[in-house]
N, C-alpha and C positions, 0 to 999 in steps of 0.2 A: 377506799379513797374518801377521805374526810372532806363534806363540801366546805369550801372557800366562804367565810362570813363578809358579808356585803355589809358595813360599818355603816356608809352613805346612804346604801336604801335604809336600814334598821333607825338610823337619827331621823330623815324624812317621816317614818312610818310612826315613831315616835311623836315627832311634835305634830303631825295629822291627830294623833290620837287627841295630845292636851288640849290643839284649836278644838275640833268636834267637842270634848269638854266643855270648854271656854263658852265656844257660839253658840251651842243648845242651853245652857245655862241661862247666860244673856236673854235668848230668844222668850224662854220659857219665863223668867222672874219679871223682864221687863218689858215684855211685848203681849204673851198668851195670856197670862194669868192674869194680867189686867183688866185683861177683856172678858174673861171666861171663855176662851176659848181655846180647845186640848189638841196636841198633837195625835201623833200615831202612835202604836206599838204600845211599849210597857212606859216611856214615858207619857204618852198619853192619856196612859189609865194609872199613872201617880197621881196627873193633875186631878183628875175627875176624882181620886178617893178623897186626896187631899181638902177639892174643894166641898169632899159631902163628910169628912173629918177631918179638920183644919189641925187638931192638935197633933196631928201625926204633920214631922215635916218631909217635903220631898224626899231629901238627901235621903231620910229615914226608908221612906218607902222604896224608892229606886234600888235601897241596898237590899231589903225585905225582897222583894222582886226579882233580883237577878242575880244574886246569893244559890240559889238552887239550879239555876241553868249552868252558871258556868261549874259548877261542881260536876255537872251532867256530864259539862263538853269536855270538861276534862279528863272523865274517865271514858268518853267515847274517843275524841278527836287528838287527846293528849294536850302538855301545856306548851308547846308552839301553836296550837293553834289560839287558843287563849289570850295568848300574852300581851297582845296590842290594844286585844278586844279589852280585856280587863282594864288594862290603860286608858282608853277611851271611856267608860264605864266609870272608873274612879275618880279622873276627874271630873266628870259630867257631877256624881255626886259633892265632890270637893268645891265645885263652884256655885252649886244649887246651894250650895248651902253659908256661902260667903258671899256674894252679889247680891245688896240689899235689890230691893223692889221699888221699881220706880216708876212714875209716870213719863213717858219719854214723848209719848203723841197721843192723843185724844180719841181720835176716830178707830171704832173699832175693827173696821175694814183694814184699812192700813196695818194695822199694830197685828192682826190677823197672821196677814202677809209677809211683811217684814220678818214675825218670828218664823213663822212656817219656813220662809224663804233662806234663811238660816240654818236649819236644821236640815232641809233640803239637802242644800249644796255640802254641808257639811259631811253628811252621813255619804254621797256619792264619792267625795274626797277619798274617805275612808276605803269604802269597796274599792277605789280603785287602785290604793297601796298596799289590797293584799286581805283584809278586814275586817269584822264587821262590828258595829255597833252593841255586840251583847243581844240579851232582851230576846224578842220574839223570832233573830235573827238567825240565833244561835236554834229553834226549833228548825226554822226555813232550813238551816242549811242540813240538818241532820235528816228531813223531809226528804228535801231534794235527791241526798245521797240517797236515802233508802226505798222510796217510791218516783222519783223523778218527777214530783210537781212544779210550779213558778213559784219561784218565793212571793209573789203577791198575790197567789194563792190563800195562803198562812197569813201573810199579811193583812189581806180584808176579811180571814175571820176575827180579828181581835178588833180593827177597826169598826168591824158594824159592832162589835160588841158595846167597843164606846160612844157609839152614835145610841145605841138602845138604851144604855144608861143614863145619858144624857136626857134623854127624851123623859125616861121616866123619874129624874130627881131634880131637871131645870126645865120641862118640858120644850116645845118644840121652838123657840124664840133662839135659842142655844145652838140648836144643831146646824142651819145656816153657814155659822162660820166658820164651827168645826170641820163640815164639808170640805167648804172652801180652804179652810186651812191642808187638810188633807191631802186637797189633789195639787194644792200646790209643793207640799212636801214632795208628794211621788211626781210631779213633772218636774222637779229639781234636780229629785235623785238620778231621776233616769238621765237629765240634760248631765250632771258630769260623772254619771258613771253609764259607760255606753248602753251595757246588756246585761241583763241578770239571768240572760239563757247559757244552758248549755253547751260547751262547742266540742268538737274532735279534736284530735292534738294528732300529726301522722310523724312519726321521728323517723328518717331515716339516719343510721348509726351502722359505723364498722366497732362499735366499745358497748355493745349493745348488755353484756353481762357488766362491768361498771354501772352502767347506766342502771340498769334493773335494781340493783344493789339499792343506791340513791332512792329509787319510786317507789323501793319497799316503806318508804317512812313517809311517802306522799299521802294524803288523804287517800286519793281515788286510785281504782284498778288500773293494770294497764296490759295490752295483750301484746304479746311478742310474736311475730312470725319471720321465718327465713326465707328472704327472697334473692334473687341474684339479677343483677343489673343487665337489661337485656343488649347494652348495646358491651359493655366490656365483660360480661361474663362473669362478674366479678361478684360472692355474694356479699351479702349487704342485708341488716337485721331491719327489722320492720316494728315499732311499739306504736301500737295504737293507744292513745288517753281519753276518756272523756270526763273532764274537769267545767266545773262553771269560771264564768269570763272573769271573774272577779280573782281568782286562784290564776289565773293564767301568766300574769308578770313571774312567780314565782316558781313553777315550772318551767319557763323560758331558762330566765336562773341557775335553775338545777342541770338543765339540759346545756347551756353552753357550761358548763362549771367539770362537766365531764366531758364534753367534745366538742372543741371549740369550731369543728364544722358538719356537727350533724344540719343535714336538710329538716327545717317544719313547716310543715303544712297545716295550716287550722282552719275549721269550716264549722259552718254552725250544725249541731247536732239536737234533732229531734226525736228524742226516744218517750214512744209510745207506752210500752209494756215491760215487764222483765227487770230479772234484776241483773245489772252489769256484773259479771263473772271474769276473773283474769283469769290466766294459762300459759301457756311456754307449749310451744311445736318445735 
């Protein structure tokens, strides 16, 4: 059974990509780099090369930069998973590099803030259509799949990296804002995108072999058990998932796209150790 393409989420998911472009662009030419003060992740550690070699431009470096990850994700996760990210990723470049440089506010506080605050909200947008922004992102998420860490885990190694660089080529007058910038990117992110933890997925399904069919092309595992409904006797398949929340709209999707009344159940899931294993009983 061939799943049903959602045209409305795919155009949504789409122009989320171009703004995230757009806004982190803006943020970055006309608010951070003003100030000298750097984002997170692999844009953050553009600004900071760029500004310790200027002749190198952003656009240049951002492409230098994440040119090798999405090649990675693509032979791990395939090019659905890619596709929006890439989107997202090329305009970011396409606008870094067309958005002259401006002075828009003075105070370097503000200007701080404002871009941070922009990229913030932008990148949460993103996660929550499905997403992710490329970059160190694309590591987090292959992380998470394979050892089950927080993606802000990964995240604050790259982040202190650029606080340590900073220190040692603008010394410590710099790092201040990049702080501050920082934590307001990730208390952004986290305001519009809810959680970047893990959670359970419990499907209860009578189409439970369609369904399986479908999950095979899913990122993550999913285990099937046969259980029978205690009060009509009735059995009734059981697929346990555990997907991060950011994947979750998309599973939803999948799962009504094959039975329009399977039961789900989703709860947050804390896995300690082990690596998540699928099977059929």
């Amino acid at each position: 059974m061939a799943m049903k393409v959602n045209y409305k989420q795919l155009t949504k998911a789409g122009l989320v990509a171009v703004l995230y472009g757009l806004l982190s662009a803006i943020a970055v030419n006309d608010f951070l780099n003003v100030v000298n003060s750097y984002s997170t992740g692999l844009l953050g550690l553009s600004q900071l090369i760029h500004a310790v070699l200027p002749n190198f431009s952003m656009s240049l470096l951002m492409t230098i930069l994440n040119v090798p990850l999405f090649i990675f994700a693509w032979r791990v996760f395939g090019f659905r998973y890619i596709l929006f990210s890439g989107l997202a990723v090329l305009s970011n470049i396409i606008f870094l590099g067309i958005i002259p440089t401006m002075v828009l506010v003075k105070d370097p506080l503000t200007n701080t803030i404002i871009g941070s605050a922009l990229i913030g909200l932008s990148i949460g947008w993103c996660f929550n259509n499905g997403f992710t922004t490329g970059g160190m992102d694309i590591v987090a998420t292959y992380c998470q799949r394979r050892f089950h860490k927080n993606v802000g885990f990964f995240a604050n190694l790259i982040n202190g990296l650029i606080i340590v660089l900073t220190l040692i080529f603008f010394g410590p007058g710099r790092i201040v804002y990049t702080i501050i910038g920082m934590i307001t990117v990730n208390g952004l992110m986290d305001y519009a995108f809810a959680s970047q933890t893990d959670v359970m997925v419990v499907i209860f399904t009578k189409k439970a072999e369609k369904l399986v069919k479908q999950l095979r092309n899913f990122t993550h595992g999913a285990t099937v058990l046969s259980g029978e409904g205690a009060y009509t006797g009735k059995p009734t398949d059981v697929i346990m998932v555990v997907t991060p929340r950011g994947q979750l709209s998309f599973l939803r999707d999948l799962v009504r796209t094959v039975d329009e009344n399977a039961f789900m159940s989703i709860q947050k899931s804390d896995v300690e150790q082990g690596e998540y294993t699928h099977y059929s009983l």
